[in-house]
DSSP file (Angstrom, degrees, kcal/mol; ACC not computed):
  #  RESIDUE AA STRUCTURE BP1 BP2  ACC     N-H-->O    O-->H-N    N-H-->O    O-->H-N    TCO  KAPPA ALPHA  PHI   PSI    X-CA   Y-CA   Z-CA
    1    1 A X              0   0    0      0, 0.0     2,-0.4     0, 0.0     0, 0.0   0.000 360.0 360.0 360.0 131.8  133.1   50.3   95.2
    2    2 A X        -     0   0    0      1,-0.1     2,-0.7     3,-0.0     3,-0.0  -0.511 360.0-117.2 -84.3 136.9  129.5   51.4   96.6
    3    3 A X        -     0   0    0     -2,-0.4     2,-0.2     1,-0.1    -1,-0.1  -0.455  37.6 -98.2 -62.5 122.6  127.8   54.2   94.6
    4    4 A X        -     0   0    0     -2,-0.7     2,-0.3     1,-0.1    -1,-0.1  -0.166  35.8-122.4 -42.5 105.0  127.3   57.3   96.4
    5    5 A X        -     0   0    0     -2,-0.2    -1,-0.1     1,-0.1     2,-0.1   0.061  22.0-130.3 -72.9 128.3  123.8   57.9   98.0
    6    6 A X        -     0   0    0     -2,-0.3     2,-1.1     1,-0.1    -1,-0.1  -0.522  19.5-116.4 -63.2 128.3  122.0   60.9   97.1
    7    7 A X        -     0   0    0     -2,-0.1     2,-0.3     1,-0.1    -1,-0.1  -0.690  32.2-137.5 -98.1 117.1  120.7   62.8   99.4
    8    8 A X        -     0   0    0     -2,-1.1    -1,-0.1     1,-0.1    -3,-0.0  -0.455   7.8-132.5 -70.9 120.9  116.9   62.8   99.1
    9    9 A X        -     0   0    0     -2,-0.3     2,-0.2     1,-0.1    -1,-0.1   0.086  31.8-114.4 -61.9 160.5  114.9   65.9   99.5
   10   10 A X        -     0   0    0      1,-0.1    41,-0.2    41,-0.0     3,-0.1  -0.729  14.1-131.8 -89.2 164.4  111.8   65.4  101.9
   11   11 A X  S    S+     0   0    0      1,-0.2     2,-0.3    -2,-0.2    40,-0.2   0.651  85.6   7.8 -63.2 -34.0  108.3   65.7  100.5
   12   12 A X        -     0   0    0     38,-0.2    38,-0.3    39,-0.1    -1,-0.2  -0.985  67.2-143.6-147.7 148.1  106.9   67.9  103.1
   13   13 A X  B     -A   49   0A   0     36,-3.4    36,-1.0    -2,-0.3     2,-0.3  -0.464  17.1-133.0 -94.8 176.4  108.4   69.9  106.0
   14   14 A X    >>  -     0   0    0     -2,-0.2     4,-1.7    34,-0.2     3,-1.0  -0.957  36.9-113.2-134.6 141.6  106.7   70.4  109.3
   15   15 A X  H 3> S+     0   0    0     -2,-0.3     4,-1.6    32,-0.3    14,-0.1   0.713 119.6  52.8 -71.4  -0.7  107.2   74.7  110.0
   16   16 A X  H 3> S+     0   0    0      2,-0.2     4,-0.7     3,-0.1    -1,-0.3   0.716 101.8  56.5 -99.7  -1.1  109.6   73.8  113.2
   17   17 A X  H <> S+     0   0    0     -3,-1.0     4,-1.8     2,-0.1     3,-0.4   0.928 122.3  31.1 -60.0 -59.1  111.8   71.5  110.8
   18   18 A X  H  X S+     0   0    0     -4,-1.7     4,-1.3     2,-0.2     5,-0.4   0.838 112.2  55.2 -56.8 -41.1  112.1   75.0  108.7
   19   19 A X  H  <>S+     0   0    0     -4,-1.6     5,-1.8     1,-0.2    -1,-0.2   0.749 113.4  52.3 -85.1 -18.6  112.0   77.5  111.2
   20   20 A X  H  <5S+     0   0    0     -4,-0.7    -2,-0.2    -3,-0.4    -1,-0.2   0.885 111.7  38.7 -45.9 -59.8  115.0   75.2  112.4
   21   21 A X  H  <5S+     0   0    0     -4,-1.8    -3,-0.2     1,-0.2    -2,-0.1   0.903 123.7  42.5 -79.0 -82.9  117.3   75.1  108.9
   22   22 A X  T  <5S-     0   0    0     -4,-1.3    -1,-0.2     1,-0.1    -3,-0.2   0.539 108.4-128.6 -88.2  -9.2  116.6   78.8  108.1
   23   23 A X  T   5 +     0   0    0     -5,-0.4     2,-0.3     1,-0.2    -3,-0.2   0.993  66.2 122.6  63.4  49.1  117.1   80.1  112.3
   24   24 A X      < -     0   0    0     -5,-1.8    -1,-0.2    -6,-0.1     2,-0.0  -0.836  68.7-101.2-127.2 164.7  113.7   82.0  112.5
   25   25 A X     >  -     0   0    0     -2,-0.3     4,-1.2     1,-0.1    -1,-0.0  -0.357  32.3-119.5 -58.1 146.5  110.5   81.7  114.9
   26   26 A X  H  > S+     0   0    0      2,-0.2     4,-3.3     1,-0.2     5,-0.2   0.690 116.9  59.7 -63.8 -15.3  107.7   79.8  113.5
   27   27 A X  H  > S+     0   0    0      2,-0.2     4,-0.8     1,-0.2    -1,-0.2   0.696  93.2  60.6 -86.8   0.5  105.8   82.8  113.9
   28   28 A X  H  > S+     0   0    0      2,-0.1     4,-2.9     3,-0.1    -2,-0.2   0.863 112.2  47.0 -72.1 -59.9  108.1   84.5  111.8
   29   29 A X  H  X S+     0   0    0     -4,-1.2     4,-2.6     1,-0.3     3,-0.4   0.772 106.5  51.2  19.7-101.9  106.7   81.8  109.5
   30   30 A X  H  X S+     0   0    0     -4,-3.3     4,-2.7     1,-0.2     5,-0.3   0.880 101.6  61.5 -36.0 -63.2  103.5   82.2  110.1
   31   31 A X  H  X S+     0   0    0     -4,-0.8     4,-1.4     1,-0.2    -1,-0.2   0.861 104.1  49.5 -39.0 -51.7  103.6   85.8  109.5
   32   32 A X  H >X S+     0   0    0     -4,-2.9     3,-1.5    -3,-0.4     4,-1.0   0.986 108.4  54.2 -71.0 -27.3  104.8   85.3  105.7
   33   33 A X  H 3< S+     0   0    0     -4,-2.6    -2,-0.2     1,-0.3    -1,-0.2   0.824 113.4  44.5 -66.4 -23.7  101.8   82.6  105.1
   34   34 A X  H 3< S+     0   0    0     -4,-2.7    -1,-0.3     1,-0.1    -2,-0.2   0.588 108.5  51.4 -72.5 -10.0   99.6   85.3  106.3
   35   35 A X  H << S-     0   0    0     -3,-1.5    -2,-0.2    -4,-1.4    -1,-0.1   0.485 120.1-115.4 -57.8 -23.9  101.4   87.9  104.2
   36   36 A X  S  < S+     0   0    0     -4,-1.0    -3,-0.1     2,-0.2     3,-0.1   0.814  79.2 120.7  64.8  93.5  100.8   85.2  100.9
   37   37 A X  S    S+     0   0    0      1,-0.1     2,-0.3    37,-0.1    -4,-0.2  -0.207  78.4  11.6 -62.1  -7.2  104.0   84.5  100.3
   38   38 A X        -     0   0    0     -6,-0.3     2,-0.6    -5,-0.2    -2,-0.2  -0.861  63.2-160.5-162.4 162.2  103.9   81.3  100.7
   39   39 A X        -     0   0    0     -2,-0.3    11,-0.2    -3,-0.1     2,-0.2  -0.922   9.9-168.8-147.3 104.9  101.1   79.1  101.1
   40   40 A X        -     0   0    0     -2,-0.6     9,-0.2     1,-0.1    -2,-0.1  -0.534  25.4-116.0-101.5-177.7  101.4   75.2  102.8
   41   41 A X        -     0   0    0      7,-3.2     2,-0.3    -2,-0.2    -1,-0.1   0.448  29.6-131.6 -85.5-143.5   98.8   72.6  102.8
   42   42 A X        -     0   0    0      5,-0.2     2,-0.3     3,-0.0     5,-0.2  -0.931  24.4-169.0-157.7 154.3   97.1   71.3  105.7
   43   43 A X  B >  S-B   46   0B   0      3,-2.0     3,-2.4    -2,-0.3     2,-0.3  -0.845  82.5 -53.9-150.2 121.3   96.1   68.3  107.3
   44   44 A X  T 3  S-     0   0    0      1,-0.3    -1,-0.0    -2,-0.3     0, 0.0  -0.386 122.0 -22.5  53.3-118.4   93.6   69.3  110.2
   45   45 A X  T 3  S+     0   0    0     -2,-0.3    -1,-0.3    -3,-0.1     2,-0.3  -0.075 116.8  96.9 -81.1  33.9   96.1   72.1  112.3
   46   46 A X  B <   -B   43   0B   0     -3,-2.4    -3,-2.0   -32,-0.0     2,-0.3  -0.871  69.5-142.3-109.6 163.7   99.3   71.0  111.1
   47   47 A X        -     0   0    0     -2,-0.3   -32,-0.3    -5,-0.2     2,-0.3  -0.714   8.4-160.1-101.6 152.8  100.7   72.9  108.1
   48   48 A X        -     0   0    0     -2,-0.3    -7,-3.2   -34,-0.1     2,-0.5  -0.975  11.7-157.9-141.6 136.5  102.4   70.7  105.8
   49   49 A X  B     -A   13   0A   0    -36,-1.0   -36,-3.4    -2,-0.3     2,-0.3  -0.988  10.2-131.0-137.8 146.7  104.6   73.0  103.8
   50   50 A X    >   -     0   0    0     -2,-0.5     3,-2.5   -38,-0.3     5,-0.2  -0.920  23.9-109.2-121.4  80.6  105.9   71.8  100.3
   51   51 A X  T 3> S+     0   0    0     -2,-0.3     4,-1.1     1,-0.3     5,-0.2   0.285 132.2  54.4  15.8 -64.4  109.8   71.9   98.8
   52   52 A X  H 3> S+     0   0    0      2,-0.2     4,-1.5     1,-0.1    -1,-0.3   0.826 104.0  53.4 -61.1 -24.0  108.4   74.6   96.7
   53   53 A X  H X> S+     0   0    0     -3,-2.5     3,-4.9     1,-0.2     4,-1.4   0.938 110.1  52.2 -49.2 -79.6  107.2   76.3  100.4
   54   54 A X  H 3> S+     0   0    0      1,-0.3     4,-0.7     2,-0.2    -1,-0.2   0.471 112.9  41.6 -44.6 -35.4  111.0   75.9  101.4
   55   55 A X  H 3X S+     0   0    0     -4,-1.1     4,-2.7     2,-0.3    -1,-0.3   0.650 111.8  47.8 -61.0 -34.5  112.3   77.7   98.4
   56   56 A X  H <X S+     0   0    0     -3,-4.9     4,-9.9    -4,-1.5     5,-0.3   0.866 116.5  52.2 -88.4 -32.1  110.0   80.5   98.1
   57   57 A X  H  X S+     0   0    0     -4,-1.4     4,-1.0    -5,-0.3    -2,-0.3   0.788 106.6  52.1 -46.1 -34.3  111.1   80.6  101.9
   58   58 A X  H >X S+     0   0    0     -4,-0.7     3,-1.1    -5,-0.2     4,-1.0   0.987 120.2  37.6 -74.7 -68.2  115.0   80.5  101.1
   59   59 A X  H 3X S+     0   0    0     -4,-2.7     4,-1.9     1,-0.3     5,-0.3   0.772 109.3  52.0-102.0 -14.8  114.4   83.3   99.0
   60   60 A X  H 3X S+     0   0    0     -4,-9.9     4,-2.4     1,-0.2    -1,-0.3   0.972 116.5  47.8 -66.2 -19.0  112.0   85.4  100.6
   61   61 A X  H <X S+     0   0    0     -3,-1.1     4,-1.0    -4,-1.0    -2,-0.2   0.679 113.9  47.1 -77.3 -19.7  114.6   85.1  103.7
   62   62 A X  H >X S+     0   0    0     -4,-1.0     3,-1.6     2,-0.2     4,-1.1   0.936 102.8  59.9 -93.5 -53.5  117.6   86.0  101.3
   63   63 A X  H 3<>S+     0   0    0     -4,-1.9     5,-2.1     1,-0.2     4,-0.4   0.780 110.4  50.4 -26.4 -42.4  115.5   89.1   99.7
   64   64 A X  H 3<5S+     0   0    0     -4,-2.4    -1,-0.2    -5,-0.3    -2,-0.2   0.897 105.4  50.0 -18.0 -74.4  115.6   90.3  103.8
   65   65 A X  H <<5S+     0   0    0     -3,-1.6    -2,-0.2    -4,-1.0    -1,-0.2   0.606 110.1  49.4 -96.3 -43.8  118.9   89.9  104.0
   66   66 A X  T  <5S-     0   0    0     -4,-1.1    -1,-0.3     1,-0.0    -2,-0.2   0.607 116.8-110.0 -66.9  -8.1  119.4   92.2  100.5
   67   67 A X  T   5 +     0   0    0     -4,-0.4     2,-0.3    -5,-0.3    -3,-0.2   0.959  68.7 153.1  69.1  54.8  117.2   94.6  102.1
   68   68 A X      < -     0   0    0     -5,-2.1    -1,-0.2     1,-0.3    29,-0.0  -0.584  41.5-131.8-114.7 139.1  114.3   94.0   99.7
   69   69 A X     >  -     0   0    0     -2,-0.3     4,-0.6     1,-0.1    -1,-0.3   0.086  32.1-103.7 -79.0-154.8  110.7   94.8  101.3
   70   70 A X  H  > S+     0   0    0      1,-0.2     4,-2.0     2,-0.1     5,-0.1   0.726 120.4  56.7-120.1 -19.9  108.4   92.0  100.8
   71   71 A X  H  4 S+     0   0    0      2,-0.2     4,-0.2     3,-0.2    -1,-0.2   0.207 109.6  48.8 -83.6  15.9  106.3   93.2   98.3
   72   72 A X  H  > S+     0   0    0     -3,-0.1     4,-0.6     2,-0.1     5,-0.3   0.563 117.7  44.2-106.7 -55.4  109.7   93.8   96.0
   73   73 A X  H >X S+     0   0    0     -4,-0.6     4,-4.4     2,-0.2     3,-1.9   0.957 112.7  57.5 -43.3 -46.8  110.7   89.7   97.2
   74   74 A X  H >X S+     0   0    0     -4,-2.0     3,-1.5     1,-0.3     4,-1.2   0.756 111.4  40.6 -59.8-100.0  106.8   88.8   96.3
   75   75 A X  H 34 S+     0   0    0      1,-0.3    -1,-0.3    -4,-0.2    -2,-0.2   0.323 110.1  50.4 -83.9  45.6  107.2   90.0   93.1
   76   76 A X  H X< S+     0   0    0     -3,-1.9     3,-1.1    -4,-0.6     4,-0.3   0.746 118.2  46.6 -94.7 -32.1  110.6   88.7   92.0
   77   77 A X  H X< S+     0   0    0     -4,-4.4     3,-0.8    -3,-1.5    -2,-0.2   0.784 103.9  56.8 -60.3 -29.7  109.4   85.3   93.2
   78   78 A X  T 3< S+     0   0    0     -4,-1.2    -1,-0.3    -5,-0.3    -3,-0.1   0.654  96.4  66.5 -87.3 -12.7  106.2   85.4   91.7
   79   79 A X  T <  S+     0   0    0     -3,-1.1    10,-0.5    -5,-0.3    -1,-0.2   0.524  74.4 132.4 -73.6  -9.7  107.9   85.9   88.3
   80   80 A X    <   +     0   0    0     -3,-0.8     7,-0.0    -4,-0.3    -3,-0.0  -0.128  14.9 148.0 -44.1 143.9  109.5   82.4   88.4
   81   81 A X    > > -     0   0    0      5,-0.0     3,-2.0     0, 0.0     5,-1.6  -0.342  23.2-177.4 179.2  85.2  109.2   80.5   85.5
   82   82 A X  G > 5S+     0   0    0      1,-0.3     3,-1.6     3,-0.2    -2,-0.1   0.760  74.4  81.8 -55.9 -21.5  112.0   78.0   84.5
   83   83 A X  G 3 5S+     0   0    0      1,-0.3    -1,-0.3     2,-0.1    -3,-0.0   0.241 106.8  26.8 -72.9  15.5  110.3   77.0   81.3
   84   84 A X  G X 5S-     0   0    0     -3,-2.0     3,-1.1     0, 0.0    -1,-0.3  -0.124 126.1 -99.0-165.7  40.6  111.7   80.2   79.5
   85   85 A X  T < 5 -     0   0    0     -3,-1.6    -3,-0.2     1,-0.3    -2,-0.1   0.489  50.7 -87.1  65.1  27.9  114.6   80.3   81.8
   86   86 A X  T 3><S+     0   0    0     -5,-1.6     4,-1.6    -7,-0.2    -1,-0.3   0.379  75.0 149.1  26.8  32.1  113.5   82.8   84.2
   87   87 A X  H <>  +     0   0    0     -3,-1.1     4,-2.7     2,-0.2    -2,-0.1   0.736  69.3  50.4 -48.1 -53.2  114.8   85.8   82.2
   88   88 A X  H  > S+     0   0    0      1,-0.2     4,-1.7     2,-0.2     5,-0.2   0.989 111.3  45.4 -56.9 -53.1  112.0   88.3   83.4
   89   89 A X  H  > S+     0   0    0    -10,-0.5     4,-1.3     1,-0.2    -2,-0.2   0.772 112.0  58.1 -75.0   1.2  112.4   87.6   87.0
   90   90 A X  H  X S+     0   0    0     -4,-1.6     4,-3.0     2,-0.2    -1,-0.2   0.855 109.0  44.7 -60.8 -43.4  116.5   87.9   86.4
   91   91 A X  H  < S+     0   0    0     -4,-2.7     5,-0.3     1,-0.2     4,-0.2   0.983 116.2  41.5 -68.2 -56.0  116.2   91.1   85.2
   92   92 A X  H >X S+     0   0    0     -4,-1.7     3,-2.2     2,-0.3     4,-1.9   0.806 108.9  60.1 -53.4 -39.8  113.9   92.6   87.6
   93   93 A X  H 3X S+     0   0    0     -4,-1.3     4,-4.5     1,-0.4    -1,-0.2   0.968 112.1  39.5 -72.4 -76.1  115.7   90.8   90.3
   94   94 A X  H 3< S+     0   0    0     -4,-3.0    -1,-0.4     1,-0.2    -2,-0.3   0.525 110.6  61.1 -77.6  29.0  119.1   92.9   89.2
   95   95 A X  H <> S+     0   0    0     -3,-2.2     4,-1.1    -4,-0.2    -2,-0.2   0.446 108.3  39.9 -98.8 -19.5  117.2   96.1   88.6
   96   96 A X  H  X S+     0   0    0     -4,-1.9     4,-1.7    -5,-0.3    -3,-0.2   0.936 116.6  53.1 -88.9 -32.4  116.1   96.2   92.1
   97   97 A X  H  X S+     0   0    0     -4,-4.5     4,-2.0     2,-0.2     5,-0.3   0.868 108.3  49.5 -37.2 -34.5  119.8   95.0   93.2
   98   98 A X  H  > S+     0   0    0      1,-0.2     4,-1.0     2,-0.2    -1,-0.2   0.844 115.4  46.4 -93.7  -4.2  121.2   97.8   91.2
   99   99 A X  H  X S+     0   0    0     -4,-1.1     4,-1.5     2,-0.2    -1,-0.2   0.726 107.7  51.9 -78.9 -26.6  118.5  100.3   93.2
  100  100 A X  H  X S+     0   0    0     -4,-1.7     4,-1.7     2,-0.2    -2,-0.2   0.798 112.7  50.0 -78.3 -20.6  119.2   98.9   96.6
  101  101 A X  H >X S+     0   0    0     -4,-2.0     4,-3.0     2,-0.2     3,-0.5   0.967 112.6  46.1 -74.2 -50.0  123.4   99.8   95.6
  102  102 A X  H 3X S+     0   0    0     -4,-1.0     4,-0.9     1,-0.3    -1,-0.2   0.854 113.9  51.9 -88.3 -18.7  122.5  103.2   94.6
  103  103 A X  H 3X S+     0   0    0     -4,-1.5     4,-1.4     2,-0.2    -1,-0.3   0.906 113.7  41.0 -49.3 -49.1  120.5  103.4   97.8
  104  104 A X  H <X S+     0   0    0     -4,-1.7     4,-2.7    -3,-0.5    -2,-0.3   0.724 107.7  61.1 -71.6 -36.8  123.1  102.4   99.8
  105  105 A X  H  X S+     0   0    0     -4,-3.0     4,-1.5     2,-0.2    -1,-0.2   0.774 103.9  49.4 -49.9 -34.9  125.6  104.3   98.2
  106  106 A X  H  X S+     0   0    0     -4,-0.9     4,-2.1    -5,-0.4     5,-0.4   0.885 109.0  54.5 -85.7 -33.1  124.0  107.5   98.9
  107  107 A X  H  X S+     0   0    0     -4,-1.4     4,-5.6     2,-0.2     3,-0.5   0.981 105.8  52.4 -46.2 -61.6  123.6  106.5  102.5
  108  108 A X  H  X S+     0   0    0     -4,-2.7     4,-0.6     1,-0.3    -2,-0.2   0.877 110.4  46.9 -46.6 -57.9  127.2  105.8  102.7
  109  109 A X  H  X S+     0   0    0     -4,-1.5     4,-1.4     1,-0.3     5,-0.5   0.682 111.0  51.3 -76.0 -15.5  127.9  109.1  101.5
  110  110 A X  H  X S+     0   0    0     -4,-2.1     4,-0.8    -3,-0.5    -1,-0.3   0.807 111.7  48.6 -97.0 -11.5  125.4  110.8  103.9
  111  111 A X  H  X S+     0   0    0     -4,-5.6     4,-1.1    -5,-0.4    -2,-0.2   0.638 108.8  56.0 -92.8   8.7  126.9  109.0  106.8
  112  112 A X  H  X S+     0   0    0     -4,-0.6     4,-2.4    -5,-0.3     5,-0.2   0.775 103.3  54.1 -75.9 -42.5  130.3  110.2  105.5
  113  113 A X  H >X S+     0   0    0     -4,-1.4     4,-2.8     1,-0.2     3,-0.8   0.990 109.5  44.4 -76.8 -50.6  129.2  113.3  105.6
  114  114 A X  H 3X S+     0   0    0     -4,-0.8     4,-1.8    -5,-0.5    -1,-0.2   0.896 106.4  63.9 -49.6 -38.0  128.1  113.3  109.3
  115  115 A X  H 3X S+     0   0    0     -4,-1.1     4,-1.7     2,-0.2    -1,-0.2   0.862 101.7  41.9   7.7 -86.9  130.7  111.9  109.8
  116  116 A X  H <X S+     0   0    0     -4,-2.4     4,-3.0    -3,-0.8     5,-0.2   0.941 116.7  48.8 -43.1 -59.9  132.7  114.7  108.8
  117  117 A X  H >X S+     0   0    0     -4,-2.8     3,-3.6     2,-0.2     4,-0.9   0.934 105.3  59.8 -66.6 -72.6  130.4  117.3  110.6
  118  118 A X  H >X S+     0   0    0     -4,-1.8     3,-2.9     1,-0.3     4,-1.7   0.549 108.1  43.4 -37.4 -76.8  130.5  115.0  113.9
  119  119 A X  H 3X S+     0   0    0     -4,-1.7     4,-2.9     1,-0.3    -1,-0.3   0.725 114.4  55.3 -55.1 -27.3  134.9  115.4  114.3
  120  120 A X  H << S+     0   0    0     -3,-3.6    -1,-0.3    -4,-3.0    -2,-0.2   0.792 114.1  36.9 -75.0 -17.1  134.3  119.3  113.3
  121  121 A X  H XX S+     0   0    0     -3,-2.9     4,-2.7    -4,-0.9     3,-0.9   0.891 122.3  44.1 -95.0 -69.1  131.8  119.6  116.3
  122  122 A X  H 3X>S+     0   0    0     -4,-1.7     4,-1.3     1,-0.3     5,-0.6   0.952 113.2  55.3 -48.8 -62.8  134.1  117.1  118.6
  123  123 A X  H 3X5S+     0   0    0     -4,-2.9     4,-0.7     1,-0.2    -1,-0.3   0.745 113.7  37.3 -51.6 -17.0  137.1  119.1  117.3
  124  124 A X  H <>5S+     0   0    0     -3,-0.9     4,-2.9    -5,-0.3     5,-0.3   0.915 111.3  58.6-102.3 -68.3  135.6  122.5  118.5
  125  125 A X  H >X5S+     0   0    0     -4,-2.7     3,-2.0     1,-0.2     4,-1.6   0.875 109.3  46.1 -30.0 -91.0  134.1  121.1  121.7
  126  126 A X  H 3X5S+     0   0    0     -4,-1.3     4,-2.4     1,-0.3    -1,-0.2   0.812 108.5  57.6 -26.6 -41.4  137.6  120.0  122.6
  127  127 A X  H 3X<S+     0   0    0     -4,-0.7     4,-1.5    -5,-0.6    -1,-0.3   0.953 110.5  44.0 -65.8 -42.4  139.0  123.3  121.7
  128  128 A X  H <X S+     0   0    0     -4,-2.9     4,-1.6    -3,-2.0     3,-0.2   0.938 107.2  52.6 -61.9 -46.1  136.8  124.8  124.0
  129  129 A X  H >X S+     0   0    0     -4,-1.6     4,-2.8    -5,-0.3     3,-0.8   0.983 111.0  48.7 -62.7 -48.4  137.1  122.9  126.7
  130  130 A X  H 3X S+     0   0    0     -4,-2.4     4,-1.0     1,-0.3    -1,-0.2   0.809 114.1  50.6 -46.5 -32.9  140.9  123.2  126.6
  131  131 A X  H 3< S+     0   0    0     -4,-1.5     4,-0.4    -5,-0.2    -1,-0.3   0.894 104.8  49.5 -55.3 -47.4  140.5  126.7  126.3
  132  132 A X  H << S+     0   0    0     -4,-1.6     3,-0.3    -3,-0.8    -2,-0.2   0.717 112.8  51.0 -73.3 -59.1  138.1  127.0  129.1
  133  133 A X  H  < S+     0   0    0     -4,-2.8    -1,-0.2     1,-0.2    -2,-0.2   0.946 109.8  54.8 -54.9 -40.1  141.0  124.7  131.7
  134  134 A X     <        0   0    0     -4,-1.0    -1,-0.2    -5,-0.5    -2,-0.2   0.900 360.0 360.0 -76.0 -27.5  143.5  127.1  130.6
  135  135 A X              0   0    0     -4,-0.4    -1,-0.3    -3,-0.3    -2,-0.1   0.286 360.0 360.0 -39.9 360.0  141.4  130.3  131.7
């Protein structure tokens, strides 16, 4: 029986090998490495962009997705630090989760309430106009 190969990470990406696997532009790219958020190497104009690039990439791209600005993502990323088991940047990490819920929760309830007001408005509109035919 053959042992199962492991699939080996690459050393370096090239940014359309990334802007590929994550389904963004390279200038979206571009855009964070001029932001500093992430920072590849070079060799002449090519960017050569690093595992750690791709990571900080995965997560600024998931922070997005939570509806995190980029200066919230920058510094929950920049807190990494696996030698003491990333503890800080877990906690900040869920105290800005449990502010984007109570954000979104109050949205929901102000688009409930519009909601509301929109069918009392529709409902009254209709009433008039039926009134109005029946005249």
């Amino acid at each position: 029986m053959k042992p199962e190969a492991k699939a080996v990470e690459p050393a370096s990406y090239s940014i359309s090998e990334l802007a590929r696997e994550f389904g963004i532009t390279t200038r979206a790219i571009r855009f964070y490495e001029d932001k500093g958020l992430i920072a590849p190497a070079r060799r002449g104009q090519t960017r050569i962009y690093s595992p750690e690039d791709r990571v900080r990439l995965k997560l600024i791209l998931r922070g997005k997705r939570l509806g995190f600005s980029l200066d919230e993502s920058r510094a929950i990323i920049d807190m990494y630090d696996p030698a003491h088991g990333n503890v800080e940047q877990l906690q900040r990490l869920l105290l800005h989760i449990e502010q984007k819920r109570a954000q979104l929760e109050q949205q929901l309830r102000d688009i409930q309430s519009l909601m509301g007001e929109l069918d009392e408005a529709e409902a009254r509109a209709r009433a008039s106009l039926k009134q109005n035919s029946e005249n």
